[in-house]
C-alpha positions in Angstrom: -56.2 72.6 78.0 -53.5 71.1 75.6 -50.2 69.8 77.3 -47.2 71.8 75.9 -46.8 68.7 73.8 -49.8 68.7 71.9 -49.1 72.6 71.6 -46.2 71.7 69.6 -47.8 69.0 67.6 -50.2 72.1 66.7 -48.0 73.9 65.5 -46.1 71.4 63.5 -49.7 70.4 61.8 -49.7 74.4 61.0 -46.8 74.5 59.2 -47.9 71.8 56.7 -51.3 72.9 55.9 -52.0 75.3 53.2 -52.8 78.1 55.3 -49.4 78.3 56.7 -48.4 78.5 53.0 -50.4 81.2 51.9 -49.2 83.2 55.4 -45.5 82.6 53.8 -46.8 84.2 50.6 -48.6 87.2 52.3 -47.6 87.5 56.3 -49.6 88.9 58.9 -48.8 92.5 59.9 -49.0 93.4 63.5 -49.0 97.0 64.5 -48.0 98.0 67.7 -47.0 101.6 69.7 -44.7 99.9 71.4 -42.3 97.0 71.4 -40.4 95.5 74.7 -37.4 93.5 72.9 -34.5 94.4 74.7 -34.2 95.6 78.1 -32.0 99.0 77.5 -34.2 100.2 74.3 -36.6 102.6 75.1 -39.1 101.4 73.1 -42.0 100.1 75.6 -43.3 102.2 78.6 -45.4 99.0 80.4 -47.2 95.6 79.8 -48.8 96.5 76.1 -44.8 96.7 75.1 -43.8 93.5 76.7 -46.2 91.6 75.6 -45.8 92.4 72.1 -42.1 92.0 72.4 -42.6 88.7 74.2 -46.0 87.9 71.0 -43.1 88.6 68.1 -40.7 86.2 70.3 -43.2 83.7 70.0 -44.0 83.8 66.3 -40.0 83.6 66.0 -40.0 80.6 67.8 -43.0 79.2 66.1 -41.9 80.1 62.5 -44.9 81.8 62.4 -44.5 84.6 59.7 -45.1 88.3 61.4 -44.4 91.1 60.2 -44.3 93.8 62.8 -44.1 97.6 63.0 -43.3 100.3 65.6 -42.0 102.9 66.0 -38.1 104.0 67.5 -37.8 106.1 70.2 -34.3 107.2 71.3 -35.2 108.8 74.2 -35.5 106.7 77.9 -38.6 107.7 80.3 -37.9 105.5 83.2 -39.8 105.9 86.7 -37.4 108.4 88.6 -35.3 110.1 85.6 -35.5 113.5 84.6 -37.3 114.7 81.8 -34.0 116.1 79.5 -32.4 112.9 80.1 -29.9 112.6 77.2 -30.9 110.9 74.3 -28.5 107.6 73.6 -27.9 105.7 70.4 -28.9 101.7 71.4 -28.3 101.2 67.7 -24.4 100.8 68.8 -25.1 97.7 70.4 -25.7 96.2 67.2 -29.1 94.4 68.1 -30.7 96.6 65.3 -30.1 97.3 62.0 -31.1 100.2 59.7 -33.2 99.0 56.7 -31.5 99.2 53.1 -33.1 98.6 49.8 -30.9 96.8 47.0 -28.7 99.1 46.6 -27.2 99.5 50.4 -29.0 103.1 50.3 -31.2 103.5 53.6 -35.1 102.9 52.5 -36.8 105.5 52.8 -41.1 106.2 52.8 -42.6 109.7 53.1 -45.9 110.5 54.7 -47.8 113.9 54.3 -48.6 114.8 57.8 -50.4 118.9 57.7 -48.6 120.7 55.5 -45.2 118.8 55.8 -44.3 115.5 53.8 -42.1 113.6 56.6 -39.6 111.1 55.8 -39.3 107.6 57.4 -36.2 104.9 57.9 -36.7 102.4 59.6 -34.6 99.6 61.8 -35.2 96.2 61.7 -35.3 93.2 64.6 -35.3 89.9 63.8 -36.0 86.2 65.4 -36.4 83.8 62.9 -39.7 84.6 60.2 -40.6 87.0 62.7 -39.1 90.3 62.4 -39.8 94.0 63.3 -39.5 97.2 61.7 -39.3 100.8 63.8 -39.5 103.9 61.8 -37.5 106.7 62.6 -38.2 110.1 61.4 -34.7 111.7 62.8 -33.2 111.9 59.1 -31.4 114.8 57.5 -34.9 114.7 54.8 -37.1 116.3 57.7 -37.0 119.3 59.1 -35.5 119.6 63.1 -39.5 119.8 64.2 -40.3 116.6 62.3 -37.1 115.0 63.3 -38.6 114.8 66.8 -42.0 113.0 65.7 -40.4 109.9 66.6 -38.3 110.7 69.7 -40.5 110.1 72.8 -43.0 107.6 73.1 -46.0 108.7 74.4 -45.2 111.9 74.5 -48.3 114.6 76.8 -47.9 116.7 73.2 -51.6 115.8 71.5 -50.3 116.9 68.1 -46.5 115.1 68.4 -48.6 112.4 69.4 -51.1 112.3 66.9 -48.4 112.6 63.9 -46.7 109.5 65.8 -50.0 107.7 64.9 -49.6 108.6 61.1 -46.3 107.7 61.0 -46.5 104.2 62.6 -50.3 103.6 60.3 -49.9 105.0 57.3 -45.7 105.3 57.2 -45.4 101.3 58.6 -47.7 100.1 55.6 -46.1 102.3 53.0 -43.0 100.7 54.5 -44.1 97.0 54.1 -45.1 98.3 50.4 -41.5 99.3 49.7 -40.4 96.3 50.8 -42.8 94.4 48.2 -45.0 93.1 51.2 -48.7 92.2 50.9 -50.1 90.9 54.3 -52.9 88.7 54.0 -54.3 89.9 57.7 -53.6 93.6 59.6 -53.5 93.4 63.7 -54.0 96.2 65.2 -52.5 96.0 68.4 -54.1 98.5 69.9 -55.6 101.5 67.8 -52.8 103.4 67.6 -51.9 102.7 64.7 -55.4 102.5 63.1 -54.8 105.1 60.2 -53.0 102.2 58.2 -56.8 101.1 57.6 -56.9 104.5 55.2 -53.9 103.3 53.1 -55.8 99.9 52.6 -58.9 101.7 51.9 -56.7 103.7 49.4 -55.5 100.4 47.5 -59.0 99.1 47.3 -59.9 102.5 45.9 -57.3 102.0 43.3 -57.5 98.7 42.4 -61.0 97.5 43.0 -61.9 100.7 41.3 -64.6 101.5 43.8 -65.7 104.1 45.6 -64.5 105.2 49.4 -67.6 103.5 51.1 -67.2 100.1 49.6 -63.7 100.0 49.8 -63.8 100.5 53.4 -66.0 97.7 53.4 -63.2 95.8 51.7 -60.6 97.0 53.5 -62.1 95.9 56.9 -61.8 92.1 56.0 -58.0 91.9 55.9 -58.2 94.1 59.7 -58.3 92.6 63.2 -58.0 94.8 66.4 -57.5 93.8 69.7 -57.8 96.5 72.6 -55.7 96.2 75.5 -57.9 98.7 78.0 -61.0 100.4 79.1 -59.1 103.1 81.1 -60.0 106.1 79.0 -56.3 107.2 79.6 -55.5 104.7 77.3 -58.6 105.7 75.0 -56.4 107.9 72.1 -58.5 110.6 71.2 -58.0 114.3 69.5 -60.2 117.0 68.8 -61.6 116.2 65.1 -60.3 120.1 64.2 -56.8 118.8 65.2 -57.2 115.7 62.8 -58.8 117.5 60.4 -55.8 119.9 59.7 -52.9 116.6 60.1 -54.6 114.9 57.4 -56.1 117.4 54.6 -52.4 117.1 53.2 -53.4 113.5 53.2 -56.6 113.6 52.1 -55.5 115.4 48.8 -52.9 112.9 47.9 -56.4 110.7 48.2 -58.4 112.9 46.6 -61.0 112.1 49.4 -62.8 114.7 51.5 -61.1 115.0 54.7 -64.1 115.2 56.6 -65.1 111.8 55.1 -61.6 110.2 56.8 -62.4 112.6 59.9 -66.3 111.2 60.3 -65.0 107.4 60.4 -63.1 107.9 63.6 -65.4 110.6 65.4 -67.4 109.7 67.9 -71.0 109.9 67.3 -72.9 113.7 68.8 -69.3 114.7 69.7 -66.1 116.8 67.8 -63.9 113.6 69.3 -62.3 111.7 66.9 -60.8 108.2 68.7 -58.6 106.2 67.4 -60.7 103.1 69.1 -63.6 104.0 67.5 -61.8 104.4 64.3 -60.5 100.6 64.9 -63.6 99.5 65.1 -65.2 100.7 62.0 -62.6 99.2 59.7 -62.0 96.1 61.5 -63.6 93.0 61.1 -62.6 91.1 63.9 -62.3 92.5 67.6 -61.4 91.0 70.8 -60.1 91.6 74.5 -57.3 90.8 76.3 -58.7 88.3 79.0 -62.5 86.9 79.3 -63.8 89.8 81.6 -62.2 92.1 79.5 -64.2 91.1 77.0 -67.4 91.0 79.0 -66.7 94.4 80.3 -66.2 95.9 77.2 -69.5 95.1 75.9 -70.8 97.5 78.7 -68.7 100.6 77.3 -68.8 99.3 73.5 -72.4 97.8 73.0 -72.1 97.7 69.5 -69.1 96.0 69.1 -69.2 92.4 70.8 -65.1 90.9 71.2 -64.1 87.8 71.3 -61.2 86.8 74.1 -57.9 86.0 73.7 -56.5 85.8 77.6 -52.8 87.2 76.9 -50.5 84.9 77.7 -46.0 85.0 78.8 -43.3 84.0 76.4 -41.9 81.8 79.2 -38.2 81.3 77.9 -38.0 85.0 78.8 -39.4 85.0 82.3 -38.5 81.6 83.7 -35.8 82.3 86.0 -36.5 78.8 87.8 -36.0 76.7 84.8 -37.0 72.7 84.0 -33.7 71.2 84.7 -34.3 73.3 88.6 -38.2 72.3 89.2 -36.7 69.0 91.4 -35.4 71.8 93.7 -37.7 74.6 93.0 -37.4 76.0 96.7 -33.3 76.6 96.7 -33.4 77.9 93.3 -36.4 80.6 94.3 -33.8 81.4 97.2 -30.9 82.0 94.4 -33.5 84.1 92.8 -34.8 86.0 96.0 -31.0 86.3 96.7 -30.4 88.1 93.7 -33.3 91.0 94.3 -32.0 91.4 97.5 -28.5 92.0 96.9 -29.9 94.7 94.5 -32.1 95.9 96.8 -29.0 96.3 99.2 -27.0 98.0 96.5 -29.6 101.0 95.5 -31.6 101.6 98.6 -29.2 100.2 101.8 -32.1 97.9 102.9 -30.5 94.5 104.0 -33.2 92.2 104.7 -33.2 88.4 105.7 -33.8 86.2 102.9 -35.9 84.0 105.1 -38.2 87.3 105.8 -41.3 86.8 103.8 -40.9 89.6 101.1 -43.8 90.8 99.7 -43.7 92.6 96.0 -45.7 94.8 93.9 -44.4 96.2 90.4 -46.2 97.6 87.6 -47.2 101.4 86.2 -47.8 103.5 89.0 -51.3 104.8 88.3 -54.3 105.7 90.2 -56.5 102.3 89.0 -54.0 100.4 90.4 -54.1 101.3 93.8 -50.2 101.3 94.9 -50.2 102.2 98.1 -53.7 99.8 99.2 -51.8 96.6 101.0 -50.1 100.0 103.6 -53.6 101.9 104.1 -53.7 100.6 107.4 -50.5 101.4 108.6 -51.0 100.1 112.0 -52.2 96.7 111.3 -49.6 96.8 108.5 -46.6 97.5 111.2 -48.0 94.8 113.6 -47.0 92.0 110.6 -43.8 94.0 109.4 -42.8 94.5 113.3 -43.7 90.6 114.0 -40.3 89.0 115.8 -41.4 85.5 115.1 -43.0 86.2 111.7 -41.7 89.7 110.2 -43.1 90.8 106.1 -41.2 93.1 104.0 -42.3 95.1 101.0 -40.8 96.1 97.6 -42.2 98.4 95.5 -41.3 99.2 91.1 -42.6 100.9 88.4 -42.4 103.0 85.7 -43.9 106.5 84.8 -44.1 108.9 82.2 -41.9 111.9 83.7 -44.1 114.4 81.4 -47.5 113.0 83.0 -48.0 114.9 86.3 -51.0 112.9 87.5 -48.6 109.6 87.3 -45.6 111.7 88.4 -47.2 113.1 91.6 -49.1 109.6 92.6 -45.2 108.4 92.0 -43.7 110.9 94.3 -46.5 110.6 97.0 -45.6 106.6 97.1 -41.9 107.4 97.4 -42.5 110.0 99.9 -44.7 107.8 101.5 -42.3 105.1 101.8 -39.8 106.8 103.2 -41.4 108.9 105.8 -44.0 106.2 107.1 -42.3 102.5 106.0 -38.5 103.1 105.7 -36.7 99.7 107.3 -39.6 97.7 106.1 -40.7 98.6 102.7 -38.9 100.1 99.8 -39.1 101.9 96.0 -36.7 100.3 93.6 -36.7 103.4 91.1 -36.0 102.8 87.1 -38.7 99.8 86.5 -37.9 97.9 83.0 -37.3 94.3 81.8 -34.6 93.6 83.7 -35.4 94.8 86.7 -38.8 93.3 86.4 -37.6 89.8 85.8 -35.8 90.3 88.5 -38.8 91.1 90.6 -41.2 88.5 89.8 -38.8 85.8 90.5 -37.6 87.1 93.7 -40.5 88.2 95.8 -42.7 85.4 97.5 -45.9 86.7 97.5 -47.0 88.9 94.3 -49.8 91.7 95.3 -52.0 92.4 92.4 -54.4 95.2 93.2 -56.0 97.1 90.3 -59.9 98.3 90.7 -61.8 95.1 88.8 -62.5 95.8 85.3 -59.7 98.4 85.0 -57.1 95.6 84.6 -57.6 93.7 81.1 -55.3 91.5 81.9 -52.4 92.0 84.4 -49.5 89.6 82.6 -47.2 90.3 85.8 -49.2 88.1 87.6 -48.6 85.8 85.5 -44.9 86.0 85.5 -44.1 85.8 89.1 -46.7 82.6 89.6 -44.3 80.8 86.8 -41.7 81.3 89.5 -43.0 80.3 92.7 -44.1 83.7 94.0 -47.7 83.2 95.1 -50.3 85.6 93.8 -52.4 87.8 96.5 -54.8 89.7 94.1 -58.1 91.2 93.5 -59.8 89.3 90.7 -59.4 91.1 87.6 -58.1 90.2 84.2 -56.7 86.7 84.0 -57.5 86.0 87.9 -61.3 85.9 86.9 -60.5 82.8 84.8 -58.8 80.6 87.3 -59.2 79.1 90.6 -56.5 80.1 93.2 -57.3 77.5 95.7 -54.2 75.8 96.3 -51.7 78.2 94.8 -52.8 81.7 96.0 -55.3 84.2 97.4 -58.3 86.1 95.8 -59.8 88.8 97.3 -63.4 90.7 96.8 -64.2 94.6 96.9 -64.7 96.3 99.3 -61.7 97.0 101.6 -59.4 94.8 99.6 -56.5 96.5 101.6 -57.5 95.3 104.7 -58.7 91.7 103.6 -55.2 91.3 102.3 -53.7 92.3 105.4 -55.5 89.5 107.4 -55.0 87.2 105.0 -51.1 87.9 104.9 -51.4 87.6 108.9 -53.9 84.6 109.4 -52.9 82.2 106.1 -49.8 83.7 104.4 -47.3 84.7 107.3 -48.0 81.8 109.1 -47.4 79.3 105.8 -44.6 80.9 104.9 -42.2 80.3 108.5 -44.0 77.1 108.9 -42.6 76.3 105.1 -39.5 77.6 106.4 -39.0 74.9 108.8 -39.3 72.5 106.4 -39.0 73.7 103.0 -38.8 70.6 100.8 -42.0 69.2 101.4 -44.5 72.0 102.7 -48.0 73.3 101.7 -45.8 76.4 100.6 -44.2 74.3 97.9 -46.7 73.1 96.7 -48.6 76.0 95.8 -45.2 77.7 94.4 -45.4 74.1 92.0 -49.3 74.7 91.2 -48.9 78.3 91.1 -45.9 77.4 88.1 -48.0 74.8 86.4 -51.6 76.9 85.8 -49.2 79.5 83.9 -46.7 77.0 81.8 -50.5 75.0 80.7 -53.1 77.8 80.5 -50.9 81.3 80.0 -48.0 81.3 77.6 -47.8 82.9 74.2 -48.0 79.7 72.5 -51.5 79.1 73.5 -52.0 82.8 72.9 -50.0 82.8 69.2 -52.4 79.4 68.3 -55.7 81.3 69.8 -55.0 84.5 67.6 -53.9 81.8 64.4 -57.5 80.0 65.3 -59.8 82.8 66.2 -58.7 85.4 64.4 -56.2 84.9 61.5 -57.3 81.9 59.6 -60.9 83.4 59.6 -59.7 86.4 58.0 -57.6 84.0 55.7 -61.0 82.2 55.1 -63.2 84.8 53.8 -64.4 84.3 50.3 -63.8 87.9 48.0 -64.8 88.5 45.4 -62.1 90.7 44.3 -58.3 89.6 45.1 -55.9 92.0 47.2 -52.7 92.7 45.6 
């Protein structure tokens, strides 16, 4: 694995090769539902958000030129707030700014969506030659039903939802049109925003002047797709009727069939159109999130081998220990710890030790990833949280969307939980989001990852509390599959994984963890906080990840020989 060195001497090579030119000429698009780029904007619900907030950081850094598109969303859906809560206009703060052409008249794009044509603005984030675009369909050009395409994300609606998809596909590359962009590669991150393969296929149609089978076969070479999961939750699918009627309006303006567009997403013997499928037939480069991703897709996908691309942290984000503080790693963990539990004071009344081994789990509160597993065994969990000489405590976060009952109830059956069986020695810290998450990782001491394997692609928080000492006790899924903890954490093997983390908190953890305590400048502890730090800063930031997708995926797209040139 390169030294952070050599990454930089990559990238610097990069930027003076004629690749990097011909990206300056035509920059890659990436595509994504959601975007995690500032803590208070609502426009990320879990870890597919922050990590393309924390990818577009990276390419900023990197002078990489991106080009990326989302969607804005006004309205907040954090864990424990009510459905109506109040929309709020996070354009105030200034951190975005609404898209203009030459003029200083908002830009504007319209996409036919059933038998409505829906206008688009859109507001722009920048860092550096990276910058992204949201579109906004709340104009004064749109009627109040159309106005609202663009006001949740994620919304349980099938149809708001699927018109979001047409919006951010076809309206984000109509959008880069406007704005005289030709992207040499499309990244689909994700495939909900797959339909923008229909307004490349369009182009090709018009200016290869071919027919709609071949210029899907053109089209696919300038696509890439990564998929994130293998939950079917996050499987977007519709009832082909549904799509049918969304698109005929489209499929007039193409002059196409709509049951040709319809068949290319619909999954074979079935009236299920899927927006992964639909990924997959126009793409011509696929891959997972993290090697056993990969591998485990091939089970439910056959057909469609992936490479992998392990994701990876933007580490200037999540570093709350910092190079100049790695000499005394241990008291600056403890200014960190310091700071969760002051918070932890202030919302729920808890006032723990900071010397008490605090154990933390954060991430969406869904069924796959077991929340409530590490507590099963309330007894033998009360015998280590009880412990005089060697007492745990427990801290819970995570978001849900209020509109999902399954998520909702599993959310209200682990606060319930907590607070009947656990109050004094574990906790729910409601309203999960960046903030509060950095906050998290680099507070807790041990990080409990426990997802079913194979349900997990990757699992980037993980990742984010090893760069800060907290040492990983985890089942070995995503990312975990590709290292070896020895030294810096704890793996653990189905079945039972609740109570083989229990004994290993009481035989191994608990009793490194006071021992460390005695003598925390030069202890075993310390030293797998340091290893835990350096297998994240080498192996899993974005710059690895950003050179890996450059390598992998975008220069081979840039590399194919055409015979007719995309303008």
């Amino acid at each position: 694995m390169p030294t952070p060195q050599e990454f930089d001497q990559w990238f610097e090579n990069f930027k003076k090769s004629p690749q990097y030119a011909d990206l300056k000429k035509k920059p890659v698009a990436f595509f994504s539902a959601e975007y995690g780029l500032l803590t208070d904007i609502p426009t990320y619900a879990g870890g597919l958000g922050i990590l393309a907030g924390d990818f577009v950081q990276e390419a900023g850094d990197r002078e990489i030129p991106l080009l990326a598109v989302g969607l804005y969303y006004r309205e907040a859906q954090n864990s424990l707030r009510p459905v109506n809560y109040p929309p709020q206009d996070y354009v105030a703060k200034g951190d975005l700014k609404l898209v203009t052409n030459e003029h200083g008249e908002k830009l504007l794009i319209s996409v036919p969506i059933h038998h409505s044509v829906v206008c688009a603005q859109a507001w722009q984030w920048r860092k550096g030659n990276a910058v992204v675009y949201l579109l906004d369909t709340n104009v004064p050009e749109n009627q109040q039903q159309d106005r609202e395409i663009t006001a949740r994300l994620y919304t349980e609606d099938r149809e708001m939802r699927l018109k979001q998809e047409m919006v951010l596909g076809i309206g984000g590359f109509r959008f880069l049109q406007a704005l005289g962009f030709h992207p040499s590669v499309y990244h689909l991150n994700e495939g909900h925003s797959a339909f923008l393969a229909l307004e490349l296929v369009s182009h090709e149609m018009k200016h290869q002047r071919t027919d709609f089978s071949n210029a899907c076969e053109f089209a696919k070479k300038h696509i890439v797709f990564t998929n994130h999961t293998l939950v079917a939750a996050g499987q977007e699918q519709f009832a082909t009727e549904l799509v049918s009627a969304m698109l005929d309006k489209y499929a007039e303006e193409l002059a196409l069939p709509v049951g040709d567009i319809v068949a290319l997403g619909t999954i074979e013997g079935s009236n299920i159109f899927a927006m992964t499928s639909l990924s997959f037939r126009l793409s011509s480069q696929t891959n997972g999130v993290s090697k056993l991703h990969a591998s485990k897709a091939l089970e439910v996908w056959p057909k469609n081998p992936m490479q992998s691309v392990t994701n990876g942290i933007y580490v200037p984000r999540w570093d709350k220990i910092g190079a100049a503080n790695e000499g005394n790693f241990w008291q600056q963990h403890q200014n960190n710890k310091n700071e969760l539990l002051k918070y932890i004071k202030k919302i729920t009344g808890e006032d723990w030790d900071q010397n008490t081994l605090l154990f933390g789990w954060a991430r969406r509160i869904v069924p796959y990833k077991r929340p409530l597993i590490f507590v099963e065994n309330l007894e033998k969990f009360f015998s280590l949280a009880k412990n005089s000489e060697k007492p745990i405590r427990l801290v819970f976060s995570g978001p849900t969307d209020n509109q999902n009952l399954g998520n909702n109830s599993l959310l209200l059956e682990v606060q319930k939980f907590l607070q009947e069986k656990l109050k004094g020695y574990a906790t729910l810290l409601p309203n999960y989001n960046m903030e509060l998450a950095q906050m998290m990782v680099s507070g807790c001491d041990v990080w409990l990852n426990t997802p079913v394997v194979g349900s997990e692609a990757s699992g980037t928080s993980g990742m984010k509390a090893a760069l800060n000492g907290a040492l990983p006790l985890t089942t070995r899924d995503g990312w975990i599959a590709e290292v070896d903890l020895t030294g810096s954490g704890w793996a653990v093997d189905e079945p039972n994984v609740g109570e083989k983390m229990l004994e290993i908190a009481e035989r191994e953890i608990a009793p490194l963890y006071y021992e460390h305590i005695t003598n925390p400048w030069n202890s075993k502890w310390n030293a797998r906080m340091q290893a835990g730090r350096k297998i994240i800063s080498e192996q899993f930031s974005t710059t690895r990840m950003l050179k890996e997708y450059i390598e992998q995926l975008y220069l081979p797209t840039l590399a194919q020989k055409h015979e007719h040139k995309y303008e």
